[in-house]
Structures are given as structure tokens and as C-alpha cells.
N, C-alpha and C positions, 0 to 999 in steps of 0.2 A: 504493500500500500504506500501511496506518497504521503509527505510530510502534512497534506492538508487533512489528514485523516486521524490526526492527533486529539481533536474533541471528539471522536465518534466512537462507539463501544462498537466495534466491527465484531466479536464474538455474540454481542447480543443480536447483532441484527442479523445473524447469519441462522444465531435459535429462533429468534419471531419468523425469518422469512426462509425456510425450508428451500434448498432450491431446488426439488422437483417440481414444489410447486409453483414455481416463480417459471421455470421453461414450461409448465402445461399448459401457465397461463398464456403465453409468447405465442401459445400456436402447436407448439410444438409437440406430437402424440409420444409419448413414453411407452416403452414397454420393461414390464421384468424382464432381468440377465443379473443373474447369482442376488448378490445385493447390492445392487445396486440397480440402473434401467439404462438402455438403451435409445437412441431416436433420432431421426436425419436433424443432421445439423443445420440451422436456420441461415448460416452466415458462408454459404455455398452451396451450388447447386450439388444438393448431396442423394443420392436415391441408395445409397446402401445401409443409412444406421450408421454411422463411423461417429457419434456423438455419445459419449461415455459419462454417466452424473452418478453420484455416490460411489458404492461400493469399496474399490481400496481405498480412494481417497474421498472420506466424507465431506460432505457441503461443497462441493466441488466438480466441475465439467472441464471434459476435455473431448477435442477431436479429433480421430486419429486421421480424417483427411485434410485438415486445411492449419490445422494444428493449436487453432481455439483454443483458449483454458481460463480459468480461473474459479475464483469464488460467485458469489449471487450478486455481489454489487459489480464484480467486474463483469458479468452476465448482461446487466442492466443496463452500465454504460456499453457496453457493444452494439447490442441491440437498436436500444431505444437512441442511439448516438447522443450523450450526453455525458458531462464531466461527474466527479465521485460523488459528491454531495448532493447533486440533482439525483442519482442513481439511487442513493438514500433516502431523501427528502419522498423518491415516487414507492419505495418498499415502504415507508413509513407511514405514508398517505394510504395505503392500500388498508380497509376496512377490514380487520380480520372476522367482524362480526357475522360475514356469511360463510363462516365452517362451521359445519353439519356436522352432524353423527345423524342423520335423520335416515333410518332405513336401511338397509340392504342391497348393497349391489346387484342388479338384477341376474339371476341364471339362467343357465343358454334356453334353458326349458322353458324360461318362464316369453312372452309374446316381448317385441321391441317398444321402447317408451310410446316409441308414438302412435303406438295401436291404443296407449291407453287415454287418450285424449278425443275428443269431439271435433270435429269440422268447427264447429260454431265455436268454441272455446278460442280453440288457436287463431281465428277470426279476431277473437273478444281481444287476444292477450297481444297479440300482432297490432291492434290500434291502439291500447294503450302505451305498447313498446313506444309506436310512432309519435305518440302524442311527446314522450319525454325526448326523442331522438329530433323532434322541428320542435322544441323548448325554444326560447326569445333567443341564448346567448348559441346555444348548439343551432338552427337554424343561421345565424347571422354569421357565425364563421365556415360552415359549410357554404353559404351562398360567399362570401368575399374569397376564399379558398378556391372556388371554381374560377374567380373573375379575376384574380392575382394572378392565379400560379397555372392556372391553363385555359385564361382567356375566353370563358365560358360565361355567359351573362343568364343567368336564369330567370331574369325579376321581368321582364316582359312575358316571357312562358307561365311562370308561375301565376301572372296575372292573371292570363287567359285562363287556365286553369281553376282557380279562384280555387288554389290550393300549393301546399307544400311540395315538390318534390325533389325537394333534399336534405340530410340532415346529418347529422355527426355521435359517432358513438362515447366520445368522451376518451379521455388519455386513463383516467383510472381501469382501474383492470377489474372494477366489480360494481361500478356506478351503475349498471343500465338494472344490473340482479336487485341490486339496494332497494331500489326503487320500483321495481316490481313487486317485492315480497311486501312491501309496506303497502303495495295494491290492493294485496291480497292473492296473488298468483303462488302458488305453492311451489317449491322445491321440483317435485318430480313434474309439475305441470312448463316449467321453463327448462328441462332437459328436454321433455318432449318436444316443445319446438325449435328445439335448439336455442336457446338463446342466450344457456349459461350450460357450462359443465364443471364435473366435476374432478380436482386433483386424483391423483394415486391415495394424498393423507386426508382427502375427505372437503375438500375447501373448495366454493364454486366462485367460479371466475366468469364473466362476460364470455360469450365466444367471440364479439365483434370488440377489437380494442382499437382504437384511435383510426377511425374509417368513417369514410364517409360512405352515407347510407342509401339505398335508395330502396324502394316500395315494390316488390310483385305483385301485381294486382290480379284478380282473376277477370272474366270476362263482365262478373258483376258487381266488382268493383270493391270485392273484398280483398285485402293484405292476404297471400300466400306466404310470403318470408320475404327475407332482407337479403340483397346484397351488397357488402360492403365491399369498398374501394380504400387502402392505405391510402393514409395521407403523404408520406414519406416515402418517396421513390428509393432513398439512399436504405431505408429499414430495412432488414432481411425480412422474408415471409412472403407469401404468395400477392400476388398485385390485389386478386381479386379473392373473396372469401363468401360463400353461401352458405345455407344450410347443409346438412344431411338430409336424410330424408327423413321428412316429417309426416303429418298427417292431410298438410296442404302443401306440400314444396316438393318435387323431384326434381332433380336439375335434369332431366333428359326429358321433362314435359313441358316445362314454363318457358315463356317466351316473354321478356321485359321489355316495356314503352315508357314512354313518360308519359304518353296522353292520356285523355279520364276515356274517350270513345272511340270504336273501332274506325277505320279509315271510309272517308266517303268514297264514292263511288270511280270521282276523276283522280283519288289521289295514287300516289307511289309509292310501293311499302319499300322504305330501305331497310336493307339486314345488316348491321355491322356488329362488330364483335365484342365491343364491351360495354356495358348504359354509360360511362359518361361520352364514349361515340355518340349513341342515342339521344344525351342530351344535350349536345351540340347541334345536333341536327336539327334536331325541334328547337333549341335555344334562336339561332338564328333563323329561322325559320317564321319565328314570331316574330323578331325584332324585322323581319324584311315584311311585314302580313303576309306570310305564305303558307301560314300552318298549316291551313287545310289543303295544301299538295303533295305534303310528308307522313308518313306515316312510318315512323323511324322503329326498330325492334334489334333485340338481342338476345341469344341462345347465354350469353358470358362465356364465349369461348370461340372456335375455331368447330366445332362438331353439332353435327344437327342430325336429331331423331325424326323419326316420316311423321310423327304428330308433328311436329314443331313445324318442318314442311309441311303438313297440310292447316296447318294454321295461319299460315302465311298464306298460301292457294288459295285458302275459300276467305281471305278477311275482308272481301270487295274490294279492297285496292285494284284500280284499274291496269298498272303493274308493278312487279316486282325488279329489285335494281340489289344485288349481291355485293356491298361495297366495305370488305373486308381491309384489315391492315393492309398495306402495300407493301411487307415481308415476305420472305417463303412460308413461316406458317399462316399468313393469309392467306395465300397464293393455292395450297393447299385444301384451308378451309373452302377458300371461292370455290374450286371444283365440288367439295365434296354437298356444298348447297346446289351449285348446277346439277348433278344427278340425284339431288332428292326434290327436286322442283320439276324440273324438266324432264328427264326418263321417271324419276318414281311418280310423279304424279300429274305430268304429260302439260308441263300448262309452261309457259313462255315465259322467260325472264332475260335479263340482263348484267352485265358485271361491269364497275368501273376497276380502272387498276392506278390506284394512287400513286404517285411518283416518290424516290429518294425514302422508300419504306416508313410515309408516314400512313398516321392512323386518323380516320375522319375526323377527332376530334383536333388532331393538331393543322391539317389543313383546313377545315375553316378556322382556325384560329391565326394561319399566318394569310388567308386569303379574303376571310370576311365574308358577307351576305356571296358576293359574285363566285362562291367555291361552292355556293348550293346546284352549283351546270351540274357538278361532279355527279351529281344522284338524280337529275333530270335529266329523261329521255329524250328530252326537246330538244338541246346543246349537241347531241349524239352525231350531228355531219356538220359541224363549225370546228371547222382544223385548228389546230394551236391550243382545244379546250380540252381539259381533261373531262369527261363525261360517256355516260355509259356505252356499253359496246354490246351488240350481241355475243353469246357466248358459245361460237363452233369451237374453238377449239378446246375451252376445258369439258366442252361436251365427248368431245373425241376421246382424250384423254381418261375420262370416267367410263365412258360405254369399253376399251380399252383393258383397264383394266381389272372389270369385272367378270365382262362379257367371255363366253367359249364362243360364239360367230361375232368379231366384236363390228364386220363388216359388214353385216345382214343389219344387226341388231341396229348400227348407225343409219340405217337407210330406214328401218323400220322406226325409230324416232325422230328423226331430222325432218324428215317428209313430211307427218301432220303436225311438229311441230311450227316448222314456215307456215301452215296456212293457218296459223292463230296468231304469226305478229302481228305486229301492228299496222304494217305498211308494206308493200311491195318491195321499196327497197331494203327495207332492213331484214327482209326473206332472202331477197336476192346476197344480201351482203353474209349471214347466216351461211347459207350454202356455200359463199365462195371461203369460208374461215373452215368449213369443215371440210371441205378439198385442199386445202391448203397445211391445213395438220395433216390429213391421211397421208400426204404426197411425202412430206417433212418429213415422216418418221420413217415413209417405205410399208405401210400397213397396208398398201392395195398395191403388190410389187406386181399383180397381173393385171394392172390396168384396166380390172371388173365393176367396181366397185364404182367408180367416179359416173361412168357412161351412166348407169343405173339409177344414181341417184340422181343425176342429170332430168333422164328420161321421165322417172316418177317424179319431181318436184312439177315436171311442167306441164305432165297429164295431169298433176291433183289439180294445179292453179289455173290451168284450162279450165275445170270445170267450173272453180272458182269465179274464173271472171266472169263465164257465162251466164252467171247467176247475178255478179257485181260487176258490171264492166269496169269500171275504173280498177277494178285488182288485179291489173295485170303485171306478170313478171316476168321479168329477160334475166336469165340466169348468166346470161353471157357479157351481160353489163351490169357489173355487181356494185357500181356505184363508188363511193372512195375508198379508197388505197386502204389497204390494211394494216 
């Protein structure tokens, strides 16, 4: 310890604050190993467990990959990036008044928490979370937080709204628990929704520590769960944090908006990858009045379940626009949303592809109202704009690698795909990106597959125009450059 540590009783506060339970609290899942426990260490991207706390050396962690050590206050300052005394000052602040002895760990026999809770309950206990989560001072630095530090304006959205959507989980590590139990929400009814858990030595901690918050709503406008977003890029810990699965939350079924109502009928659901994407979108969106042309959403991640695709499919948006990071794990995600929109559930969409691997939320923030082209299909043939594209070739790509005839299969989607876009040319333009992967890769090296789907595009749009004269399509003038 340094010399600043000369008024502090470091032995006492190592007995008040146990430091398993101080890393459980961090996030971090522990398991027994002899005695002491095991668990990925939070200050590297760690997937093996190489983070060692008690056993030979009590009150004490170490990493056997990145090479991490210390006591609970040298834990705190890593972490939480702060000097000794702050590191103190925040174990010291920490409420030890919610450790429990209340009950029993549950056994494998016995059913999961959150079978033992009500739909309605979790409802109940989810608004009251939110009510203390957009409190005056937690609301006011979550909204100046988004408008500082990533240029995000929410006070004309929130307007529109004539409601909160955003809010702050507080830096203590048991403030949100506190304050529920004094609700009246009981112990085992805040694991079940996740909202606190509990140490190894019995002591409940916040799940969401110093994040900013935002709402899942369901279709009828009830709170399913929270996802929070760290405030501190530099913290160790995952960016983004959700529940488990609760009794209203799966993360392979909820789909996150900022809006209170589903999309009209002209609007354009954008898909991006994490809600403060989403709430940049609709942020500026209202600050330009164009709300109702967006219809912004998020899986919180890069993967999408055929619910979550077909939730998108039927929401009336008039279309769909895949505008994921501009990384390779967007780049990846984008594909793997074109084959659950477009072959899994046969319906027409679009990808932009962001430049210099930013994430929607940071290109409107360096480009303003005018980087809303990027997710309008209207911008889509004005050269120089970044804005949506049809998507042959991550279609190619998907049918590819899932497909055993991936050359049939491509013909059999591509074809009644084109007669649902929008426009002639952006069929025409469609066709010429998925000849143009096929050709790239060598996947039609008998030169079968292109004529074919030639031939079929222009008998289906034959019949098409017959019906629509104006939908006619020249597959051989596929409009601009690709």
C-alpha cells in the first residue's frame, strides 16, 4: 500500500468487505476451486477462468493471464479506475444492510426463480425499478451523459414521447436493491427478475452497477427488463448487460425501440445493434421532425432469432434497412439479419454499410440530422451518400453457406424476392449484386446458374408489368455502379 494509506485500517476493511464478494459484485461469476473460487478475469478479454481469489492467498486475487493481483481495494481501484481512498470511500459506502441469511439456495430439483414469479408482478416491480432508475438526479445525468460524451440529444424525443427513456443505475453496488426492498419487493422476488443477486457469502448486490438504463417494452407497453449500457468505456466488463432469463425477458425474443408505438405504415424499421444506436436514430430523428419515418430497433447484439425476424417482417414498416456497426462483426451480423428476413421469411430489405467501422450512433453524431440518408431508402442512387443498398451479395453469401444446392436455392429466393422491391431499379440493381458475388467467388464455374436466373427474373417481371405497366425491368441495365 502507498504512504496515503496511513489513516486507513486496510485489515478492517478487507474483514467488512470480503472480496469475493466485492468481484461478484463487479460482474464477475465465481465459481468453487479447493478454497478458494475461480472466474474470467474482468481486466482482459479472458474466456478461460485464469482469475484466482482466496484460497492460498486469502483476501486476495490474482490472474494467471494478464497477471492482475492484489487485495479488495487494489480490486476497486482497477476496476472502477480510481485512486486508494476513493476505492475505500466506495467499499465503505457500500450498504452492508442487504446480506441475507434469508432462505436456501435453491436445488437443481427445485423449478428456476423465475418460474416463481407472475407476468404481472415482474411488470409491477420493473416500473417501480424504473420509477427510481429516471429519479430527478439519475435521469439528469443519464440525459447530459448521452449529450456530452456521445452526442446524443434525447430531450426533443423524450418530448415526443411524453416520457423517460433513459436513466442511470447509480455507482453504488446495492442502491437500486435498497430501495426496492423498502418497496416492498422481497428478496427472492428481485432475483427472479434479475435485478439483484446474490454473493457466494450470502450478500445481494445490484446486477446493473453504474449503466445507463434503458426500458424493454413489450408490444403493450409493459417493462420486460432492463438493458444497461456502462458508462465507462475504459471499465472492464461487458459494454452491454441484460437480464437472464426471467419471466418477461429472453434475450433471443425481445427486440428494443425507444418508441411508445409500433411503426406507421410509410415508415422504415432500422435494425442496429445496440439501443443507444436506436436512440440516436430516433434522437435525431425528432430533433429533424422525422420521427414518424424511423422506426429504429435492437436484438443488443450482432444475432437475430426468426421471432425477432419476424417481428421486424410483420411490424408495418413499409421497409426494412439492416444498419449494423460498420466492423467485421457487423458485417457478419448484417448477413446473418439478410437470411432471416429475406430467405427465412421471404420479405425485402436493405443494408447500409457504415464507413471507417463506425456504429450508427457515432455517425450521426459526427454527421448530424443529414446522416439520417444512411437508413433512408430514398438517398439509395445519390453517389457520394452513404445510404442503403440492396443486399445481393450478403444474400449470396448466406444462401452459400447454409445451402447443399446453394445455386438453385439462390434462384429460388432472388427471383420472388425482386418482384416485392420497391422499384424496378432496385430489382434490377438486386440481380446484378447477386451475379456479381456468384461470378467473384466462382460458385456458378458452369456458367448455369446466371442465364437462369436471368431468364426467371424476366418471365416473373413480365408478368408483373402486364398487370403494372410501369414495373418494368431491364436486367441488363442495372442502373449505378456497384
Amino acid at each position: 500500500m502507498t504512504a496515503t494509506s496511513a489513516s486507513v485500517d486496510v485489515a478492517e476493511v478487507r474483514r467488512h468487505h470480503p472480496i469475493e464478494d466485492v468481484i461478484t459484485a463487479s460482474g464477475v461469476r465465481l465459481r468453487r476451486s479447493g478454497h478458494g473460487f475461480m472466474g474470467c478475469c474482468p481486466f482482459h478479454d479472458d474466456s478461460t477462468a485464469s482469475l484466482s481469489v482466496g484460497g492460498k492467498d486469502p483476501d486476495r486475487f490474482h490472474c494467471f493471464g494478464c497477471g492482475a493481483s492484489g487485495d479488495v481495494i487494489d480490486y476497486v481501484q482497477r476496476h472502477e479506475g480510481v485512486g486508494f481512498r476513493d476505492a475505500v470511500a466506495r467499499l465503505e459506502n457500500t450498504d452492508r444492510s442487504t446480506r441475507t441469511a434469508l432462505g436456501r439456495q435453491p436445488s437443481q430439483t427445485e423449478p428456476p426463480p423465475w418460474r416463481l414469479i407472475s407476468v404481472d408482478r415482474a411488470h409491477a416491480i420493473h416500473e417501480l425499478a424504473w420509477e427510481h432508475l429516471t429519479s430527478k438526479v439519475r435521469h439528469a445525468f443519464a440525459i447530459s451523459y448521452l449529450h456530452h460524451h456521445r452526442g446524443i440529444d434525447v430531450r426533443e424525443l423524450e418530448s415526443a414521447l411524453a416520457q423517460p427513456v433513459i436513466g442511470h443505475s447509480g455507482r453504488s453496488w446495492s442502491w437500486l436493491t435498497e430501495r426496492l426492498l423498502r418497496d416492498g419487493v422481497s428478496v427472492d422476488e428481485l432475483q427472479a427478475v434479475d435485478l439483484a443477486h446474490r454473493s457466494s457469502s450470502g450478500l445481494l448486490y445490484d446486477t446493473f452497477h453504474d449503466r445507463l438504463m434503458v426500458p424493454v417494452r413489450s408490444g403493450t407497453g409493459h417493462i420486460e427488463g432492463f438493458i444497461g449500457r456502462k458508462v465507462d468505456d475504459i471499465e472492464r466488463g461487458p459494454k452491454y448487460r441484460n437480464p437472464t432469463r426471467t419471466a418477461t425477458f429472453d434475450k433471443s425474443q425481445v427486440l428494443y425501440t425507444p418508441l411508445v408505438e409500433p411503426p406507421v405504415a410509410h415508415a422504415t424499421a432500422v435494425v442496429v445493434e445496440g439501443p443507444l444506436d436506436a436512440l440516436a436514430v430516433a434522437a435525431s430523428a425528432a430533433q429533424a421532425n422525422r420521427l414518424g419515418e424511423f422506426w429504429p430497433c435492437s436484438t443488443n447484439g450482432v444475432t437475430v432469432s426468426s421471432t425477432q425476424a419476424e417481428r421486424v417482417a410483420t411490424s408495418c414498416a413499409k421497409r426494412i434497412v439492416v444498419a449494423l456497426d460498420g466492423d467485421q462483426a457487423g458485417a457478419e451480423g448484417t448477413q446473418r439479419w439478410v437470411d432471416a428476413v429475406c430467405r427465412g421469411m421471404g420479405h425485402p430489405a436493405m443494408v447500409t454499410r457504415l464507413p471507417g467501422g463506425l456504429d450508427p450512433a457515432e455517425w450521426i453524431a459526427t454527421q448530424g440530422h443529414p446522416g439520417l440518408s444512411a437508413f433512408d431508402p430514398q438517398h439509395q442512387w445519390k453517389r457520394n451518400v452513404v445510404a442503403p443498398k440492396p443486399p445481393g451479395h450478403e444474400l449470396v453469401r448466406a444462401i452459400a453457406a447454409r445451402s447443399r444446392d446453394p445455386l438453385q436455392e439462390t434462384i429460388d429466393t432472388v427471383v420472388p424476392l425482386s418482384l416485392l422491391t420497391a422499384s424496378p431499379r432496385e430489382a434490377a440493381k438486386l440481380l446484378a449484386q447477386v451475379e456479381a458475388e456468384l461470378t467473384q467467388h466462382g460458385w456458378d464455374p458452369a456458367a448455369t446458374a446466371i442465364p437462369v436466373l436471368r431468364r426467371r427474373a424476366m418471365e416473373a417481371h413480365a408478368v408483373e408489368a402486364s398487370m403494372h405497366p410501369t414495373a418494368a425491368l431491364s436486367v441488363d441495365s442495372p442502373g449505378p455502379s456497384l
